[in-house]
N, C-alpha and C positions, 0 to 999 in steps of 0.2 A: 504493500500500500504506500503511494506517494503522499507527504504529507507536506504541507506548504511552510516553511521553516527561515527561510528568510527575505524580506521585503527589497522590491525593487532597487531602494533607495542604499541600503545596507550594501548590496550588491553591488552595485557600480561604484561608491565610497568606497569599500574596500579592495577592491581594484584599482582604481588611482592611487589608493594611499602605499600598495605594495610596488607599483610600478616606480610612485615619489620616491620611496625609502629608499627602495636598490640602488635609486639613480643615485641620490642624495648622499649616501652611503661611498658610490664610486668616486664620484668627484669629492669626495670631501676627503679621501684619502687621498685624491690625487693632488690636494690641497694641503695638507698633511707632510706628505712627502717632500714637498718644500723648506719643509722644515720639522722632520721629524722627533721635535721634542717637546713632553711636556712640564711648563715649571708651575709653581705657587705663587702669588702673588699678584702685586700692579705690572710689575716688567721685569723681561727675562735679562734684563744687562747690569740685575745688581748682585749680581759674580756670586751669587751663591748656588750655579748650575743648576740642571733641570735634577726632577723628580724622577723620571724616568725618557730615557732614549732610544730610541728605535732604530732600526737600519732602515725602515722605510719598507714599503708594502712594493710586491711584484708587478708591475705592468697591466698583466691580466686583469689587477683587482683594482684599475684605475680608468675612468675616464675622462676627459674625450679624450688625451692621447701620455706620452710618454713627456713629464714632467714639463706641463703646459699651464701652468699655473693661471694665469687671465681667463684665459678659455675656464677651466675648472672651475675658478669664482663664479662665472657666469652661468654653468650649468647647476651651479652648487645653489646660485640665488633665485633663478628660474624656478627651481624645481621645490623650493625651500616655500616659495611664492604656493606653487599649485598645492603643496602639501598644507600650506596655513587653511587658502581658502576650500579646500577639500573637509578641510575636517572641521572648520564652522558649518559648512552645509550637513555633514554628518550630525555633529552637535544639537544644531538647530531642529533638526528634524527629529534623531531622540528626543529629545526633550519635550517637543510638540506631539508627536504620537504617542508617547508614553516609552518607549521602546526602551529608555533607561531605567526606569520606575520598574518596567515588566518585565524585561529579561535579564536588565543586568544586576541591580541592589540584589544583595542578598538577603533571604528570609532566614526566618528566626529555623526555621530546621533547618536551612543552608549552613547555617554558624554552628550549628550543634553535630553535620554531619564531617568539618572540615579534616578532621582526625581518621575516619573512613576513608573519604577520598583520599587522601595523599597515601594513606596503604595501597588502594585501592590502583593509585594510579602507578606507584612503584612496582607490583604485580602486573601490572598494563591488564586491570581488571577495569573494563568502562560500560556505562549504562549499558542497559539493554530494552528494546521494546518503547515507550509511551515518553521512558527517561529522556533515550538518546536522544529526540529530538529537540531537548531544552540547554541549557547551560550547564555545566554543574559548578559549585560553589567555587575550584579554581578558576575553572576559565573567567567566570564574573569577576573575582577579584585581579584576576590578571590585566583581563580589558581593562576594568577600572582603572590598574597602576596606568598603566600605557596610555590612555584616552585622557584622563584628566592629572597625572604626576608625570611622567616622563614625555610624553610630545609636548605640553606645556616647558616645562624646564628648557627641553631642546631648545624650541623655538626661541626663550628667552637668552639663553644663554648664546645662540647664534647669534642674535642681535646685540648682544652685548660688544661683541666683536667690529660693533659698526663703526667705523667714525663720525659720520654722519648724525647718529643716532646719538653719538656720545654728545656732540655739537650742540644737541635742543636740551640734551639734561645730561649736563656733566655729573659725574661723580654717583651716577645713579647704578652701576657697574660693583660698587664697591657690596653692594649685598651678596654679592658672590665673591667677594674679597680681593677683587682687582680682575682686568682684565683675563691676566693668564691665568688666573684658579680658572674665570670664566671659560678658557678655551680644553682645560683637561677636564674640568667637567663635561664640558660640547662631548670630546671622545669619549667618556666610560661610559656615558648615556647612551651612545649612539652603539655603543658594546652591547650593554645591556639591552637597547632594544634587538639586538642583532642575536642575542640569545634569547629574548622572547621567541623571535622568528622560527629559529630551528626548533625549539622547542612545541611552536607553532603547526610547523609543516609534520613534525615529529609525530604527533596526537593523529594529525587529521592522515596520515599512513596508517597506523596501527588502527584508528577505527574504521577505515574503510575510507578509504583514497578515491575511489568512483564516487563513490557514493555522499560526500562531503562535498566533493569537486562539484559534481552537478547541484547540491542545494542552495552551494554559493555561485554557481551560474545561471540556474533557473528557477530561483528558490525553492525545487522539491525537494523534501528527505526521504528516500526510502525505510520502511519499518516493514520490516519481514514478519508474515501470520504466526511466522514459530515466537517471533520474539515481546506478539504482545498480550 
């Protein structure tokens, strides 16, 4: 039995926002690589060296080319752009449908069930039948970090990096303890969502790859007669 499991809106949002990130993702190492280190503080020339040093990410994992740094800014702010206004349209329409309030808060048995699940999911034991086609209490609090803590932070903290932006409100940067905490923050976030992702793709394999695929492309879920 097909069940209708995610709305139009959801669908095309999160397609942009995964096409945004990889991009974002690319060019921002290819950004990166220009200067592969991260320090603490307002600025990296008060000789107290970085926090950590890189040798720089491989080619492949760089776009649009082989240490092209201008280009890179450009595709890194383009895509930075589509990602902002992507996820207000997302936003707006959860909150207007209910689609926040309904799928993603967790309930008072979601909180009680959180100790479950996480055996549950280190077993790679996942709903079956009527469940599967709802959230369960991780993926809600997961969405949550990433929708309203970690894309928020990103976005601020890439603008922190603006000069521009510093121009209209100076000193407004130092909430994140000076520009360069703001720029090794930009990277561990962008880690972190980078293991969201795997972890991401990870689930929707082990619970059925086709079958996930198609509900986030024509919002059906399949639920099999045995399983409900």
């Amino acid at each position: 039995m097909l069940q209708r499991r995610h709305a139009l809106t959801v669908r095309v949002t999160h397609w942009i926002n995964a096409v945004a990130l990889i991009l974002l993702l690319m060019s921002g190492l290819q950004i990166f690589n220009a200067h592969p280190s991260l320090y603490w503080g307002q600025s990296s020339y008060t000789g107290a060296g970085p926090i950590v040093e890189l040798a720089g990410f491989p080619s492949w994992l760089t776009i649009p080319g082989v240490q092209w740094l201008a280009l890179g800014r450009r595709w890194h702010f383009f895509f930075a752009w589509v990602l902002v206004g992507n996820g207000v349209a997302y936003l707006v329409y959860s909150i207007v449908s209910r689609h926040v309030a309904r799928d993603l808060v967790p309930t008072r048995i979601d909180w009680h069930s959180i100790g479950r699940s996480i055996v549950d999911h280190l077993h790679l034991r996942h709903p079956q039948g009527e469940a599967a086609a709802r959230y369960n209490v991780l993926q809600k609090l997961s969405y949550l970090a990433v929708i309203f803590v970690l894309l928020p932070l990103m976005v601020l903290t890439g603008l922190s990096m603006s000069p521009r932006l510093d121009s209209v409100w100076p000193g407004w940067i130092d909430i994140f303890g000076g520009r360069q905490s703001a720029r090794t923050l930009h990277f561990v976030i962008a880690w972190l969502l980078v293991l969201f992702l795997f972890i991401h793709v990870f689930e929707v394999i082990v619970t059925g790859f086709w079958n996930n695929l198609r509900s986030m492309i024509t919002g059906r879920y399949r639920l099999d007669h045995e399983q409900r």
